[in-house]
N, C-alpha and C positions, 0 to 999 in steps of 0.2 A: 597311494594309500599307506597310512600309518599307523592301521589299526592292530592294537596289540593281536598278539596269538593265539594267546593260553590263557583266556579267562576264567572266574570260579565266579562264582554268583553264591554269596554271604549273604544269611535272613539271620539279623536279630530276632532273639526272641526270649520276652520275661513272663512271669507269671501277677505283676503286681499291672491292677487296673483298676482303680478306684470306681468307675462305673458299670464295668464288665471283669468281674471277680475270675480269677482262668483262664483269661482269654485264650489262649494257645491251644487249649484243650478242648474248648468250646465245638461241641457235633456240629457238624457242619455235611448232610446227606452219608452217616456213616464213617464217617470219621476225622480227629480233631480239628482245628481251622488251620495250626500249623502245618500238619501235612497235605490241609488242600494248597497251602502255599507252596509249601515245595514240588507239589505237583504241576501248577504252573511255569514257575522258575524251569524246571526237568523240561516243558514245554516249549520252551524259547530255543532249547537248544544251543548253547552258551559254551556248557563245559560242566565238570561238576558243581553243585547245591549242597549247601554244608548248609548245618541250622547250629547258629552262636546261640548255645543256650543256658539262661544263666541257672534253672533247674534241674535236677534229674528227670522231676517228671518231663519235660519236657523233652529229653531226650530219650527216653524209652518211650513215647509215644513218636518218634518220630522213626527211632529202631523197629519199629514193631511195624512200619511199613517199607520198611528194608529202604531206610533213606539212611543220610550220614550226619551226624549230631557232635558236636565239640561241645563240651559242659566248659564254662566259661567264668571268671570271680563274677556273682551278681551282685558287687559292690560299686561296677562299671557307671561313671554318670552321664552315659552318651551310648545309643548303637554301635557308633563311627568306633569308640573303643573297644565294644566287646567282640564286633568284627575285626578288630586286626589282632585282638586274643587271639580269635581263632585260626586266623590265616597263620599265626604262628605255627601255632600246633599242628595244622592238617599241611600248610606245605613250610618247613621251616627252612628246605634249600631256596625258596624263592622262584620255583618253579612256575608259579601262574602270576604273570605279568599286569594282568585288571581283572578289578574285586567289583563288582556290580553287587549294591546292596540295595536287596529287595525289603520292605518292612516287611513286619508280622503277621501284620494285618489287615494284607490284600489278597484273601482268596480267591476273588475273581476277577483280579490284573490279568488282561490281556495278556499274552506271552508277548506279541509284539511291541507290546512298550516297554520291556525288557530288553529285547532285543536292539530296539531306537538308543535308547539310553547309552546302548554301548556303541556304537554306530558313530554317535559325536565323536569320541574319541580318535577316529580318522585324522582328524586334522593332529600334527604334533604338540602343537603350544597348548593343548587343551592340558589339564590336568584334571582337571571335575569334570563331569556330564551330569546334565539333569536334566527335566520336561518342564513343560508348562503347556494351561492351555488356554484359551480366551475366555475370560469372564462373560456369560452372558445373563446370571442372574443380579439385579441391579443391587440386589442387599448384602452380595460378596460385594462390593465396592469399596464398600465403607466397616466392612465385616473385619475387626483387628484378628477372628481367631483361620482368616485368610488370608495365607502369606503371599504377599503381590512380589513377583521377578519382573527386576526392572530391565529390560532389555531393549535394546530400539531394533526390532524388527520391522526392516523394509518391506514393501508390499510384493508377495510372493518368496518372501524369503522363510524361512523353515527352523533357522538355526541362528542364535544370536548370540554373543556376549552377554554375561549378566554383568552390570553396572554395581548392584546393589539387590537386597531383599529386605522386604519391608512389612511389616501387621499393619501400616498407614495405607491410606487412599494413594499411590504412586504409581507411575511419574501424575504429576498435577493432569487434570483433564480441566480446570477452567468451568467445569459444571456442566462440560459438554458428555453426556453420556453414551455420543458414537465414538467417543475415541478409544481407544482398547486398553484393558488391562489384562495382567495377566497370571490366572491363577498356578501357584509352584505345586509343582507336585514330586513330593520327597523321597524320589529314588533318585540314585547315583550312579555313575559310575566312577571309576578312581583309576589312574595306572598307579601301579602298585608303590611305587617311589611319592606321590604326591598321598596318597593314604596316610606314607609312615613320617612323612612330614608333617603333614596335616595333626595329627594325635599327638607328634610332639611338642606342641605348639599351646603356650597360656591360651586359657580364653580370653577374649580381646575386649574390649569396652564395647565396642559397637552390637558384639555378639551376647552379652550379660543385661545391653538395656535394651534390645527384640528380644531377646530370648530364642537367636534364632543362629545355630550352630555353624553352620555354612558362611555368615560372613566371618568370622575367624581363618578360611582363608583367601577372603577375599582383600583383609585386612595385612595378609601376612602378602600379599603380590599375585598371590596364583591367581590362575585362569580357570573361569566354572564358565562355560557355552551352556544354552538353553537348547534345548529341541523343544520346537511348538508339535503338541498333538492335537488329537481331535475330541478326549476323551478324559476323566477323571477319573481313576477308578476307587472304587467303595470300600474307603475304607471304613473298619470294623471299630467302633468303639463302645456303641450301645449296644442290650437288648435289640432295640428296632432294628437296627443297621444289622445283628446277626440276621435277622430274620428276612431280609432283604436278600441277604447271600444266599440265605438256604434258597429262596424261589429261585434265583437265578442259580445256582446251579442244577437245583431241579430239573428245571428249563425245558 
């Protein structure tokens, strides 16, 4: 086993949401959505939960549940950036070896897929961890604002190379709709050295015409492994979707 030591688990988090105006701050059973996320993240058991956050309020709603809050430039054009802001500031000797970043916007992420996430990183060549999980609604197939990870997992296997990521129908399925796809679900894990490589790195072509951050360093060589899960969790970007969370935490 090669799995780092000293991990921190980093939530971005802004205040700008064109459909859900505050998201961060958003009630969520008594209090904001961001500290139901850092209550999960605290869940996993990981190590400390820092909140990158590109507002004050933000951060005094997160102090006011005695968690920990890095205020960060909100001129950041990437999570993956305002996260390694912060890991500057909260460990600047380099002390935590893997940055698991959790979004903003998952208050009721399993801690175990948190946990999964960092778990890839055992193997050494990995540099990124992420998830995925199998598509089994047919209108994510063809859905561009579902990011498909292209991995060829063998039968009973758990954990794959990603090949590629894609808003396209991929890999081809021929019209055959038992063959699997598989939906990306965007948490990370990073060792700390492929982070600060990662950030320093142009955006890449292939990543400006998806629109999708993660090939930039698939593009630059690195290694991103998939862990297949069983589950998507809900993320928050409407109205509806708050109101989703609240019942399920209600629960």
């Amino acid at each position: 086993m090669f799995l780092p030591t000293n991990p921190v688990v980093l939530i971005p988090a802004r205040m700008a949401s064109s459909r859900l105006p505050n998201k961060p701050l958003a009630d969520i059973c008594g209090i904001p959505m961001i500290a139901q996320c850092y209550n999960r993240a605290i869940e996993a058991g990981l190590g400390p939960v820092v909140i990158a956050c590109a507002e004050p309020e933000i951060a005094e709603a997160v102090e006011r549940i005695g968690g920990i809050a890095v205020l960060t430039d909100p001129n950041h054009p990437s999570g993956s950036d305002r996260i390694h802001e912060a890991l500057q500031i909260f460990d600047p000797t380099g002390k935590h070896d893997a940055i698991i970043n959790v979004q903003g916007d998952l208050p009721t992420v399993e801690p175990r897929l948190i946990r999964r996430t960092f778990e890839v990183l055992a193997d050494p060549d990995v540099d990124i961890a992420t998830l995925a999980v199998e598509i089994s609604d047919l209108e994510e197939r063809s859905n561009p604002n579902v990011v498909k990870a292209i991995a060829g997992f063998e039968e009973g296997q758990y954990i794959a190379r990603a090949l590629y990521f894609s808003r396209s129908t991929a890999p081809w399925d021929d019209g055959d709709n038992t063959k699997p796809l598989y939906h990306h679900i965007g948490m990370y894990a990073y060792r700390r050295s492929a982070l600060e490589r990662f950030v320093s790195l142009p955006a890449s072509p292939l990543e400006k015409r998806e629109r999708l951050e993660q090939l930039r360093a698939l593009e630059a060589g690195m290694r991103i492994d998939v862990a297949l899960v069983d589950t998507i969790p809900l993320g928050v970007d409407t109205p509806a979707d708050l109101e989703k969370a609240r019942k399920i935490l209600e629960g």
